[in-house]
C-alpha positions in Angstrom: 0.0 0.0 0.0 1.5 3.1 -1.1 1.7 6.6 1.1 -1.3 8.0 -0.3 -3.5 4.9 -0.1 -2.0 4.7 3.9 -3.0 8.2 4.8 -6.7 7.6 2.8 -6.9 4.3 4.5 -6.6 5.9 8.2 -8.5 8.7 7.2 -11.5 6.6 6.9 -10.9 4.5 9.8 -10.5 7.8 11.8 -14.2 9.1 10.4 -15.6 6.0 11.0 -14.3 5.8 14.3 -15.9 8.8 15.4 -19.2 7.3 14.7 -20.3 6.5 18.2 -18.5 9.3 20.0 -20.3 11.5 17.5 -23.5 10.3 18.4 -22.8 10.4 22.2 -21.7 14.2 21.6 -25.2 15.3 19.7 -27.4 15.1 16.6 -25.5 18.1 14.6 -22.4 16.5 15.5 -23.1 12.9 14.4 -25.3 14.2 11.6 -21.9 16.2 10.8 -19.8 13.2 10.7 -21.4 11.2 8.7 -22.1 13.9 6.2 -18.2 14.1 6.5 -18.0 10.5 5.4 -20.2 10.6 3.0 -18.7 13.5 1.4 -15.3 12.6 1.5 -16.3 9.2 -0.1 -18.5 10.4 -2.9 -14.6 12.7 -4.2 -12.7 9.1 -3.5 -15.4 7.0 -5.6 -15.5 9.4 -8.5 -12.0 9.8 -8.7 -11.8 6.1 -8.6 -14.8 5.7 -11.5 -15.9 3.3 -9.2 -19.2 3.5 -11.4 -19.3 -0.2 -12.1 -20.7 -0.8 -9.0 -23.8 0.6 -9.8 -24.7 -2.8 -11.5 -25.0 -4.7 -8.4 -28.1 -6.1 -7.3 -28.0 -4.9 -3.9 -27.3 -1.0 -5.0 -30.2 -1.3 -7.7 -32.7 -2.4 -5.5 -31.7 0.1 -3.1 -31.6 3.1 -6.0 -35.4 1.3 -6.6 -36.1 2.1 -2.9 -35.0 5.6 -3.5 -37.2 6.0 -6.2 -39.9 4.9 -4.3 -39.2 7.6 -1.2 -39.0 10.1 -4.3 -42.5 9.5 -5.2 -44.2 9.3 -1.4 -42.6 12.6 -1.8 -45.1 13.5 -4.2 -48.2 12.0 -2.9 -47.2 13.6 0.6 -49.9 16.3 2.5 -46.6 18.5 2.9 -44.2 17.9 -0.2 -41.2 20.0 1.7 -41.6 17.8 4.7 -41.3 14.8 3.5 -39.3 15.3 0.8 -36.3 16.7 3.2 -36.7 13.4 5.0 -37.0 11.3 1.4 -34.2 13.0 -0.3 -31.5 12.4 2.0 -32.4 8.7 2.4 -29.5 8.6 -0.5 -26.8 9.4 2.9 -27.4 5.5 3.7 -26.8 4.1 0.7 -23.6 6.5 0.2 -22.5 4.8 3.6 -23.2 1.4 2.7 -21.3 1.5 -0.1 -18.6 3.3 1.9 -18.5 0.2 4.7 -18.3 -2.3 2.0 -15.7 -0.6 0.7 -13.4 0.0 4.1 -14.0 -3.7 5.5 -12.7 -5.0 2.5 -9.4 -5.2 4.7 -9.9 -7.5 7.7 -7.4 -5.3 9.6 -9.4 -2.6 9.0 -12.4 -4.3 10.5 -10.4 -5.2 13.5 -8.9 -1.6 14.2 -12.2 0.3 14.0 -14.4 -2.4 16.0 -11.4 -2.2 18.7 -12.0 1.9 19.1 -15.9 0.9 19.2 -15.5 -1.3 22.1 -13.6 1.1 24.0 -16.2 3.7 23.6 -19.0 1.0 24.3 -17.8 -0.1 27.0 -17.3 3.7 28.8 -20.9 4.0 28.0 -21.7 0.4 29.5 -19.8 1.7 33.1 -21.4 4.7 33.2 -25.0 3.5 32.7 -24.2 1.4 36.0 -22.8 4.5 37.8 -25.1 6.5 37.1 -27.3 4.0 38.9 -25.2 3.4 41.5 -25.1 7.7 42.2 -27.8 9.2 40.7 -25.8 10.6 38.2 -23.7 10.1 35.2 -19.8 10.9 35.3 -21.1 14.5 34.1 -23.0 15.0 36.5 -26.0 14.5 33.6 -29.8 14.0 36.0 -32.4 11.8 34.5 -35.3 13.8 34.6 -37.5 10.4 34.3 -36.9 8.5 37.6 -37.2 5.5 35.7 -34.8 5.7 33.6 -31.0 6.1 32.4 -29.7 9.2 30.5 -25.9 8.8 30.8 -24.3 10.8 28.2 -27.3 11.9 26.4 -28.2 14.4 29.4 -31.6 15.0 28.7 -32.6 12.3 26.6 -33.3 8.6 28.0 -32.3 6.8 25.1 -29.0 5.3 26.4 -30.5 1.5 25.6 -31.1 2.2 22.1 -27.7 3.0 21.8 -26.6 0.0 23.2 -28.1 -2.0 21.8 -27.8 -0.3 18.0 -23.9 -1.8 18.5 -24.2 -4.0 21.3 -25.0 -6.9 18.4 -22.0 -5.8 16.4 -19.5 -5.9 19.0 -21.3 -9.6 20.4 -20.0 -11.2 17.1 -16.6 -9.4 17.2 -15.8 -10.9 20.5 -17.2 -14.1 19.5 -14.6 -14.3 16.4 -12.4 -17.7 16.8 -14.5 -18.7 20.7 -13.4 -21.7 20.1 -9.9 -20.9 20.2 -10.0 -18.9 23.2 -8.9 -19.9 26.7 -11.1 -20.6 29.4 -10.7 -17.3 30.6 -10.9 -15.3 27.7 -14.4 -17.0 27.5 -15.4 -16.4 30.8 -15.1 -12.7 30.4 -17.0 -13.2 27.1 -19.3 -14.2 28.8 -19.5 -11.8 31.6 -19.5 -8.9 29.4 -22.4 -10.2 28.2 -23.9 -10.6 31.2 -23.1 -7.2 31.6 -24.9 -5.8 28.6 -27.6 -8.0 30.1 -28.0 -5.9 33.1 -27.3 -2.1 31.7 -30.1 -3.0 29.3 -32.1 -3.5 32.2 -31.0 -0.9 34.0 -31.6 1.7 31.7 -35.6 1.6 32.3 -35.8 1.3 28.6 -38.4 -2.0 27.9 -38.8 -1.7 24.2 -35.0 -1.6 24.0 -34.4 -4.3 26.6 -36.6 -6.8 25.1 -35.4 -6.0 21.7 -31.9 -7.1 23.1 -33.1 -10.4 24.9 -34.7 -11.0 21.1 -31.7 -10.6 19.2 -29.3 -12.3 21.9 -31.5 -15.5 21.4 -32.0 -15.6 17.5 -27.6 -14.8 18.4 -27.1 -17.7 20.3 -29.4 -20.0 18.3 -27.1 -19.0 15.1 -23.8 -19.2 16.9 -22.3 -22.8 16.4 -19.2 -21.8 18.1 -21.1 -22.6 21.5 -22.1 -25.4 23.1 -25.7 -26.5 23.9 -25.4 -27.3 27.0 -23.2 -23.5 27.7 -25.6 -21.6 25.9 -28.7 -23.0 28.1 -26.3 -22.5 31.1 -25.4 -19.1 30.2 -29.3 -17.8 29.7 -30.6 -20.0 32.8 -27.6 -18.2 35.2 -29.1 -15.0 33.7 -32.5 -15.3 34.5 -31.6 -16.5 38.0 -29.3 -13.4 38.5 -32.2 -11.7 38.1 -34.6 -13.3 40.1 -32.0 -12.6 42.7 -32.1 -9.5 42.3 -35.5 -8.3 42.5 -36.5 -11.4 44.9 -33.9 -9.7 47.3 -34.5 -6.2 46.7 -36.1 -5.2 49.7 -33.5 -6.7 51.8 -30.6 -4.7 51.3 -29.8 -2.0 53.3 -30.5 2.0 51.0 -27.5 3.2 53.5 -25.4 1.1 51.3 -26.7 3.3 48.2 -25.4 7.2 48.0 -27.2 10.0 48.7 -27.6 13.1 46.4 -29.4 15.2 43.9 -30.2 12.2 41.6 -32.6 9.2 42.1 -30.2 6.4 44.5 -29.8 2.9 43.1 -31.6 1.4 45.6 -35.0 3.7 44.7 -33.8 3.2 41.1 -34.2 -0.4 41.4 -37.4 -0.4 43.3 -39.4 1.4 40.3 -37.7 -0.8 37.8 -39.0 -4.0 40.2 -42.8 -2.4 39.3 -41.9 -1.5 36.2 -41.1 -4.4 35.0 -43.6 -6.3 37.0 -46.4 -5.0 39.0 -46.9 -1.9 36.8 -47.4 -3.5 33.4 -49.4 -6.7 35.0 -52.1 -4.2 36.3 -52.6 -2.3 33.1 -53.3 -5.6 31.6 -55.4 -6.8 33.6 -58.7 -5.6 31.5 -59.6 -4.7 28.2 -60.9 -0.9 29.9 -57.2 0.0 31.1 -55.5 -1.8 28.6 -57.3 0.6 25.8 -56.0 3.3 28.0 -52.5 2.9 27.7 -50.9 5.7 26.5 -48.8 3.4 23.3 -52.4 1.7 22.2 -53.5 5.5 21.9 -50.7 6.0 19.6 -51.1 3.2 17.9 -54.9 3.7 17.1 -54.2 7.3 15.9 -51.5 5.7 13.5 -54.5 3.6 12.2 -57.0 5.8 12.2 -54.3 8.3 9.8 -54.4 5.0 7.6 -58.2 4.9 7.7 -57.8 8.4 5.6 -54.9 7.3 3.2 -54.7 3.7 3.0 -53.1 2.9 -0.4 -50.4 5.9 0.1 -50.5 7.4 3.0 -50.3 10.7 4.8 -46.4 10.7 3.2 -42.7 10.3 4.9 -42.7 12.5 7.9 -46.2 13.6 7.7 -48.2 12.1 10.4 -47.2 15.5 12.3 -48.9 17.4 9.9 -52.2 15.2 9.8 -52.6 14.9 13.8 -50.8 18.4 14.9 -51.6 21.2 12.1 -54.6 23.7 12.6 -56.0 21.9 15.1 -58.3 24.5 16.1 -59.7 25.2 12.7 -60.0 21.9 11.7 -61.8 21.4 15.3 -64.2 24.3 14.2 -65.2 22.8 11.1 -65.5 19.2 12.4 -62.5 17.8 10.2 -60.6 16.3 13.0 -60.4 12.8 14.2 -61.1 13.2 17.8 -59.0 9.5 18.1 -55.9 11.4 16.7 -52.9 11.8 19.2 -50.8 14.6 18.3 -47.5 13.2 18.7 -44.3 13.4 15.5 -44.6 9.5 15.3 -46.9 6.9 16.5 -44.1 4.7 17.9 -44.6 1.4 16.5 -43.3 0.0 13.4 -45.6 -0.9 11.6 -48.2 1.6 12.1 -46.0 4.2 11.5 -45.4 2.3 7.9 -49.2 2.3 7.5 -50.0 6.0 8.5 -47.4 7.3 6.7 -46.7 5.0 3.6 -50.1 3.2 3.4 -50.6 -0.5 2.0 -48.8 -0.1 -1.5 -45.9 1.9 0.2 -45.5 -0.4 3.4 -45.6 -3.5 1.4 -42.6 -2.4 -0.9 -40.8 -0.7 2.5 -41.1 -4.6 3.8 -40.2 -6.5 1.0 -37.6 -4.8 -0.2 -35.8 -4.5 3.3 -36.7 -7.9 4.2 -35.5 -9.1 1.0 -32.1 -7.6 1.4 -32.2 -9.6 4.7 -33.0 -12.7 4.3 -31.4 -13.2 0.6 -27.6 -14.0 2.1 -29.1 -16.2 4.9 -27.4 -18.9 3.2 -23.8 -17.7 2.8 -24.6 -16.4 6.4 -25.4 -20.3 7.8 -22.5 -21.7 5.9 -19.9 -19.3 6.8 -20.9 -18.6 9.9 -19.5 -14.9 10.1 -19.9 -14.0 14.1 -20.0 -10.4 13.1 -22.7 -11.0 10.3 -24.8 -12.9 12.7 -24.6 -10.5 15.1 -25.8 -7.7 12.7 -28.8 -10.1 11.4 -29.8 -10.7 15.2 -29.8 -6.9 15.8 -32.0 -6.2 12.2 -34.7 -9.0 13.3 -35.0 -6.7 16.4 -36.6 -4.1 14.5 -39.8 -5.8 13.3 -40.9 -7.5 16.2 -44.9 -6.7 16.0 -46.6 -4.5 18.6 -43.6 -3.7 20.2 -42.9 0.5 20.9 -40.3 1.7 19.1 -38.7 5.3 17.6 -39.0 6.7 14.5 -37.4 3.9 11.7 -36.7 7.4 9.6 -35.5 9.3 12.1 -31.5 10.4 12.3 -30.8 8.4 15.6 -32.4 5.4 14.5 -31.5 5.2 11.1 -27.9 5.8 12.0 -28.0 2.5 13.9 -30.5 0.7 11.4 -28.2 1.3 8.2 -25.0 0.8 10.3 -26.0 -2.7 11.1 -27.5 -3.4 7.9 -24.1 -1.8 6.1 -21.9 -4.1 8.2 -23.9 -7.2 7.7 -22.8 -7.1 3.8 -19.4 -5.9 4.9 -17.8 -7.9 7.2 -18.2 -11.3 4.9 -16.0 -11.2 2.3 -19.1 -13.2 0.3 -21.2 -10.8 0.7 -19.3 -7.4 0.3 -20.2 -5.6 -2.8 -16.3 -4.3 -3.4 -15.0 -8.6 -3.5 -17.3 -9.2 -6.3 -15.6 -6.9 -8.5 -11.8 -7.8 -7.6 -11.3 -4.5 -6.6 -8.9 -3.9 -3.9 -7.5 -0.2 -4.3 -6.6 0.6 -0.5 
């Protein structure tokens, strides 16, 4: 590799590295970073006349997929609103084709997932501080008792971020198990244990069941473990936690600090209910269960697709149905009293329906699915722990009737195309860049 091809070479791995960090820092900041990437790799790929790679399956049905955002565009109740959203849905494929291109190198792979796990794991420490204190290393107060903000000071969204590269990190630990010593798997293993219980701790539900999803469609897929370890490892899991809540009101609070912030100890007791008690109650009839707040949401979502079902409202535009002119429309009796007005309504699939319609949530599903599922073969035979790892994490994300954020929004997306981008990457079979012989780092 010559000087130039060096300095580009770390100059990616450096923007890339900054990925997490970036996000950790703020949305103008990661938003900023990846437009840096994206940027910087659009001048390398035309310099490169890398335009043979437009040919591949993948990047066509993806270019289809733009086309398709193009066009909600047009059918959308505000054109500038979603089209901001639609237009820039070309900044993902721009990345994956930017991953595929970086992992080519192993050592690349190695270097960059290395940095990650340094900056996951700081994040994974100070979730349990902040637990443990009341506050992050900051000094950053939740301003939800029942949950964890860490770094993101006034945002409790710590678990999403976990878990958008806990799955990654998983399979790069999990690279040559078999080769390992016993110890090197037993800290494996207890740094999974240790995801285990920051995802809990957080206060985050959706998230944390998302991760206990994806760590058992993980472990089912991972050969390099035993039977008998794997239904050791979830079964000492599950009893840690019994443990924990079934001794709860044993241990002393003295033993947790005092100070501005909610204590561990209090900490724990909500998450004990809200895990438990809490939800069990609001299920326990059809009257309450209509009245949480996430069924609201849900029903507004459908009642948006009532109105546009073949189409939808547009990308983005569910705000604009349920919020805009809400006292005019009141005054003329064009308002669905069912609507919530809310930017999303926090489910999947509804927000698929309300905003996309049938014709535009079946493509959405299809296509993405598709993409999925059409290397599950090279995935199975190769076994790529890293591949697996992402596929567990993308499997999270359609779980039906399950809250969730935005799929469109920055944050999620970031995580979303990230895992999807490194599930082609990181197996050589799969990468876009092998196909073509091309190796110009």
């Amino acid at each position: 590799m010559n000087s130039n091809k060096k300095f580009l070479n770390n100059y990616f791995i450096i923007l890339f590295s900054f990925i997490p960090l970036s996000i950790l820092i703020g949305p103008s900041v990661s938003i900023s970073c990846i437009a840096l990437i994206i940027l910087s790799f659009l001048i390398f790929f035309f310099i490169n006349k890398s335009f043979f790679l437009l040919k591949d399956q993948t990047l066509i049905i993806l270019f289809l997929l733009y086309l398709y955002f193009i066009l909600n565009s047009l059918f959308s109740i505000d054109f500038e609103i979603g089209a901001k959203r639609n237009f820039g849905f070309l900044r993902f494929i721009i990345l994956f084709i930017a991953i595929n291109y970086l992992f080519l190198r192993k050592e690349n792979l190695e270097k960059l997932l290395k940095f990650w796990m340094l900056i996951f794991s700081v994040v994974l420490f100070d979730v349990f501080y902040e637990f443990y204190y009341g506050e992050n290393i900051l000094g950053f107060i939740s301003n939800n008792q029942k949950r964890i903000v860490s770094f993101f000071k006034d945002e409790q969204v710590v678990g999403t971020f976990l878990n958008g590269f806990a799955f990654i990190l998983i399979g790069f630990i999990f690279i040559n198990f078999e080769n390992k010593t016993k110890t090197e798997r037993f800290l494996v293993y207890f740094f999974l244990v240790l995801i285990f219980l920051a995802m809990m701790l957080t206060g985050e539900r959706s998230s944390f069941i998302k991760f206990i999803f994806g760590l058992s469609i993980f472990f089912y897929l991972n050969n390099k473990i035993k039977l008998r370890n794997k239904l050791f490892f979830l079964s000492s899991v599950v009893i840690i936690i019994f443990l924990i809540f079934s001794f709860l009101d044993k241990v002393p609070s003295k033993w947790f600090p005092s100070g501005p912030g909610l204590s561990g100890y209090k900490k724990m007791s909500i998450l004990k209910h809200r895990y438990y008690k809490d939800f069990i109650k609001k299920l326990e009839t059809k009257e309450k269960r209509q009245n949480l707040i996430y069924f609201k949401l849900y029903n507004s979502g459908l009642e948006v697709f009532k109105k546009y079902p073949f189409l939808g409202a547009g990308n983005k535009n569910y705000r604009v149905e349920t919020c805009e002119n809400l006292t005019e429309r009141k005054q003329k009796g064009n308002y669905n009293e069912k609507y919530i007005c809310i930017s999303h309504p926090h489910q999947i699939y509804v927000e698929f329906l309300s905003e996309h319609g049938f014709i535009g949530t079946s493509i959405l599903l299809f296509v993405i699915l598709y993409l999925i599922f059409k290397n599950l073969k090279i995935m199975l035979i190769k076994r790529n722990m890293i591949q697996i790892g992402c596929f567990s994490y993308l499997l999270t994300y359609f779980i039906p009737i399950l809250p969730s954020g935005s799929f469109f929004t920055d944050f999620n997306a970031t995580f979303f195309w990230l895992n999807f981008s490194i599930f082609y990457a990181s197996n050589l079979e799969t990468n876009i860049y092998k196909k073509y012989n091309t190796f110009n780092l």
